[in-house]
N, C-alpha and C positions, 0 to 999 in steps of 0.2 A: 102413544106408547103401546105396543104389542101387550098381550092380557096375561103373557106369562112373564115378562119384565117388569107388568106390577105384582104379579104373586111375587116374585123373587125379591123385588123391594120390602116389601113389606117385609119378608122371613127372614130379610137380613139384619133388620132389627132385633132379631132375639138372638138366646143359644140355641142352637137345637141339640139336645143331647139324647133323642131317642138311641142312636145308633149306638151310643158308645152305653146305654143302660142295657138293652138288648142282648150285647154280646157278654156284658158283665153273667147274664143269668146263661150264656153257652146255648139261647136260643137262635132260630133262623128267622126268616122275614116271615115263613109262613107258618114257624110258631106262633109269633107276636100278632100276626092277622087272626091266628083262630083265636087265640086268647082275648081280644081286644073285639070282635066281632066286627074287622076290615076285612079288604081284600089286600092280597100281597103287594098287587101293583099299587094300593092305595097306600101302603108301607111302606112301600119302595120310595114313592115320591115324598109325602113326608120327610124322610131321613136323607134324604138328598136338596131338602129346601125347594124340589120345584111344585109343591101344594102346601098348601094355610089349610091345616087340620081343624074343621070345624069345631064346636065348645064339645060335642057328642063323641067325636072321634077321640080327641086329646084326654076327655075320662075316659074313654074304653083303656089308652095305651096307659095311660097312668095306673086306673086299676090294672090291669095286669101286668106291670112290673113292679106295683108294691110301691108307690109312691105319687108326690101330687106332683099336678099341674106344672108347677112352676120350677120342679126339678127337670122337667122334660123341657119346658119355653121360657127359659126366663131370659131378665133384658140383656139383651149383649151387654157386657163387661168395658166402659171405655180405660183407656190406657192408666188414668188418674187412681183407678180403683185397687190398682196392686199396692201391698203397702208390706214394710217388714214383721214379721210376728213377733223379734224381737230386734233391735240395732246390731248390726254385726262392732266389735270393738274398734274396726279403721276402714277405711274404704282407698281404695276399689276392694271391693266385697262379692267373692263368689256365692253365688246363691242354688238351691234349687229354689222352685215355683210348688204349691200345691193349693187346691181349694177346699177349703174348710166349712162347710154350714154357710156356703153360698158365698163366701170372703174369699178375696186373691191374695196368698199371701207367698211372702219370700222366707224362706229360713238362709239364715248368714251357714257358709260349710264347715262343719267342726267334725271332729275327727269320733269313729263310734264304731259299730257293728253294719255297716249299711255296704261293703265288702265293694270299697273303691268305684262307686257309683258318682259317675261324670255329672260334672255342675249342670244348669240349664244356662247361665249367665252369668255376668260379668256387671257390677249398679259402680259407681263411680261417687255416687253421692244418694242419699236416703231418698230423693226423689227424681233419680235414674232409674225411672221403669220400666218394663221390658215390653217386647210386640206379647201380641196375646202368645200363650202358651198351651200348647192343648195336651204336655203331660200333667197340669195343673189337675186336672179332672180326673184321671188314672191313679194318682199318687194317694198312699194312707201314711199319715202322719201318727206315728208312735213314741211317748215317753216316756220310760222305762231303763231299771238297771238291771234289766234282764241281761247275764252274758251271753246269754244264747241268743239273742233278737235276730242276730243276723242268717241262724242258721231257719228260726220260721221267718225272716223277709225271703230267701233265696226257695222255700217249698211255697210260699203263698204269691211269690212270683209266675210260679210254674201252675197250678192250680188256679190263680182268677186271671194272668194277665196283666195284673195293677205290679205298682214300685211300691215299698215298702220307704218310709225315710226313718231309721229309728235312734232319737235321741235319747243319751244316756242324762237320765233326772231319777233324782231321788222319790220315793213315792208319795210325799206330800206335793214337792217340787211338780211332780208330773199331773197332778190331781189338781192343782191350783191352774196350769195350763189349760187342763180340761174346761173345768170353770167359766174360763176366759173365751174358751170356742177360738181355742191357738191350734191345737191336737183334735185329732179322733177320737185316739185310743191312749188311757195312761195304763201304765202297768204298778202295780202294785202289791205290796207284801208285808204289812200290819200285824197279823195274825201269829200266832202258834199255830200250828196243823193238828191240834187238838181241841181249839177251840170252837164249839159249836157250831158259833155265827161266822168265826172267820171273819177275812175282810168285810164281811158286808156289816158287823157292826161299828167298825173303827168307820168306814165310810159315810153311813147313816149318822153319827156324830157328829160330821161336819155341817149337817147343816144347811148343805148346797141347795141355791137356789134351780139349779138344774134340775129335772128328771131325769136319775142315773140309771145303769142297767152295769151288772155284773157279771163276766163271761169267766166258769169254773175254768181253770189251765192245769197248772204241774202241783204239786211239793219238791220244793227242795230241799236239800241240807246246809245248815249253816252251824259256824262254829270257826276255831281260830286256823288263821293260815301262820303258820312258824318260820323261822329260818331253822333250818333243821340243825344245825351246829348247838344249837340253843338247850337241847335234847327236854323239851318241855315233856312232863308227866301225865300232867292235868291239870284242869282248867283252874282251880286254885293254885296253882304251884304259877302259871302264868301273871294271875292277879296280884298274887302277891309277890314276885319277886320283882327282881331291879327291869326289867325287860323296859325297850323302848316299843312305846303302844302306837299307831295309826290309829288314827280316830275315824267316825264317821259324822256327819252332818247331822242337827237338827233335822228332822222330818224324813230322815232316811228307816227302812224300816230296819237294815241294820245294826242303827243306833239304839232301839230297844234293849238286842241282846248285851250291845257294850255295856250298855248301861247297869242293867245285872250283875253281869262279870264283876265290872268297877265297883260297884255303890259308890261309896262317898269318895271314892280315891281322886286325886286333880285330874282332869279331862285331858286328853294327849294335846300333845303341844301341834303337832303335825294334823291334817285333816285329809282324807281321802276324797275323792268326788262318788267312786264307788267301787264293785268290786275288785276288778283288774287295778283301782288307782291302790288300792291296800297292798295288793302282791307286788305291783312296778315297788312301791314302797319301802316293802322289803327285802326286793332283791336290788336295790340301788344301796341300800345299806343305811337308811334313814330310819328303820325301823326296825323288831324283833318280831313283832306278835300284831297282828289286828284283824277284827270281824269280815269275815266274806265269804261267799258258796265255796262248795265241794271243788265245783268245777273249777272255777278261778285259782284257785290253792292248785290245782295237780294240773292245770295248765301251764302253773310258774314253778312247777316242780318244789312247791317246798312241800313242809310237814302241816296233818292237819288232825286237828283235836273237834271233833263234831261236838256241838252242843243242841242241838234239836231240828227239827222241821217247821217249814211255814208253810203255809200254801200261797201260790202266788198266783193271783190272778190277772185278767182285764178291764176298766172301767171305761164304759162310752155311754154317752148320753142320749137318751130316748129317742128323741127327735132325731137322730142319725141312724136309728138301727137298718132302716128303709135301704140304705145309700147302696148302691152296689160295694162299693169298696170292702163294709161292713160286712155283709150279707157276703164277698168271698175271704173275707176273715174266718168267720164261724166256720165254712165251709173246709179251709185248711185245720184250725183247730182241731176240727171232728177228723180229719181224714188218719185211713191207717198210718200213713206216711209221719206224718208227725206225731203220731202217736209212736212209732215204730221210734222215732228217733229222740222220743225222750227217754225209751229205756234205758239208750247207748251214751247217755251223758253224763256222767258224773256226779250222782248225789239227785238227780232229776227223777219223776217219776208221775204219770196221768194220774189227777186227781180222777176217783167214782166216777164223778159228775162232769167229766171233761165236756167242755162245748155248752154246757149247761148255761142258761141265764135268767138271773135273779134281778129281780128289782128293789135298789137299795137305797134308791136318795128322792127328795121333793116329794112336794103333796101332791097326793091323786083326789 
């Protein structure tokens, strides 16, 4: 056998993902050579599989792209190892594909902010799994009931290159996923925008055996969406009259303020999923009054009664911050662009400390 069809054997045992980290950081081959102390054609072949990057080369590339070894060469991936993050409710089950913390997983397609983004496939039964996927590796999985998620998937498209998939969960909901190393990134909104610690002490409370990291994002405004016919006053005059309430879920951070509003009154018979699920709510006629952002409320054109600010952030966990995907998260985060496009939102506005990140969960 020829001595470049055993190189090629050999490297086809693994992944190779220099290439696809490479471009994540917007460098060229003869960045990655000077930073790594190669030569370009020594780069070149590497990320083309036709040279086995000795132990000396592989720490050069890894240190300078900010991550190890086995993010650059790990084992190929066989077919058995895709598995779903969670059970889609019936099959055949459209899926996309993404990789999470080195796991192949499927998400079932549910309807969100991800602006009519094409399946990857088609599973027939839970253990119909797919050829390898190579947007699995590009993709960042986000859980949040941001309504705006879709407006930063579509500027963090354009800025790193990756897909954004972002699932609407409530911010315990999304935090427990994290947990699980199902998601990247949860989103999350705990806090008053007055309070000190902000999410990062509701977060530290948990407990997580993770090591968390917190990325500063917006405040928004929250407060009642109305049916404007209802001609509500104030936010007493809501609590207490006959009005039909939308609820929010346990572990939703907008169940906090409901809760306030209510005290002891009976919890709403009806339950939203999250903000847009309160407005559909009350413009189907199920409903009069219930908690949701600025924005949601004067997207569904009804009336809105502000009750305060939160600040809403990002949570990802340590071990991930390395990953490209991450690393062009922050990088949209920070940019003017989404900065520009939080003023234009409704009730939205850059936290200080935009882009900022805090360490708030597990022992160090």
């Amino acid at each position: 056998m020829p001595y470049d069809d055993i190189i090629m054997s050999e490297a086809n045992r693994f992944d190779n993902r220099v290439k696809d980290l490479r471009q994540a950081r917007g460098w060229t081959q003869e960045q990655l050579a000077e930073a790594a102390g190669l030569s370009r054609t020594g780069v070149s072949a590497i990320e083309s599989a036709r040279l086995v990057p000795s132990v000396a080369a592989a720490l050069g590339i890894a240190r300078a792209l900010g991550c190890v070894v086995e993010e650059l060469f790990g084992p190929a991936a066989e077919e058995h190892s895709w598995q779903f993050a969670w059970l889609p409710a019936v099959f055949p089950c459209r899926y996309w594909a993404a990789e999470v913390a080195g796991r192949r997983l499927l998400f079932p397609i549910e309807s969100g902010p991800r602006g009519g983004l094409l399946h990857d496939g088609v599973a027939r039964g839970a253990d119909d799994v797919p050829p390898r996927t190579d947007i699995a590796r590009k993709t960042l999985v986000v859980a949040s009931c941001d309504p705006a998620a879709g407006y930063l998937a579509a500027i963090y498209r354009r800025h790193g290159g990756f897909r954004m998939l972002a699932f609407t969960r409530s911010s315990g909901e999304a935090l427990s996923l994290l947990e699980r190393g199902l998601i990247h990134v949860a989103g999350v909104h705990l806090a008053a925008a007055d309070d000190p610690r902000g999410n990062a002490a509701a977060i530290a409370g948990r407990h997580s055996e993770r090591e968390l990291e917190l990325v500063r994002v917006a405040q928004w405004e929250e407060g009642l969406a109305c049916v404007p016919a209802a001609r509500v006053r104030s936010l007493a005059a809501a609590a207490r009259g006959k009005l039909r309430w939308v609820g929010r879920s346990a572990g939703a951070g907008a169940r906090r303020c409901q809760d306030e509003l209510l005290g002891s009154r009976r919890s709403p018979r009806y339950i939203a999923r999250d903000h847009r699920g309160v407005v559909e709510a009350i413009r189907s006629g199920w409903a009069d009054v219930g908690v949701c952002l600025r924005l949601a409320s004067e997207e569904g054109q009804l009336a809105f009664l502000p009750v305060g600010e939160e600040n809403y952030d990002l949570c990802v966990c340590d071990d991930q911050m390395a990953d490209p995907r991450i690393v062009a998260l922050l990088a949209t985060i920070r940019s003017a662009e989404f900065r520009r496009l939080l003023t234009e939102l409704p009730g939205y506005r850059a936290q200080r400390e935009m882009g900022e990140v805090e360490h708030v969960g597990g022992a160090r």
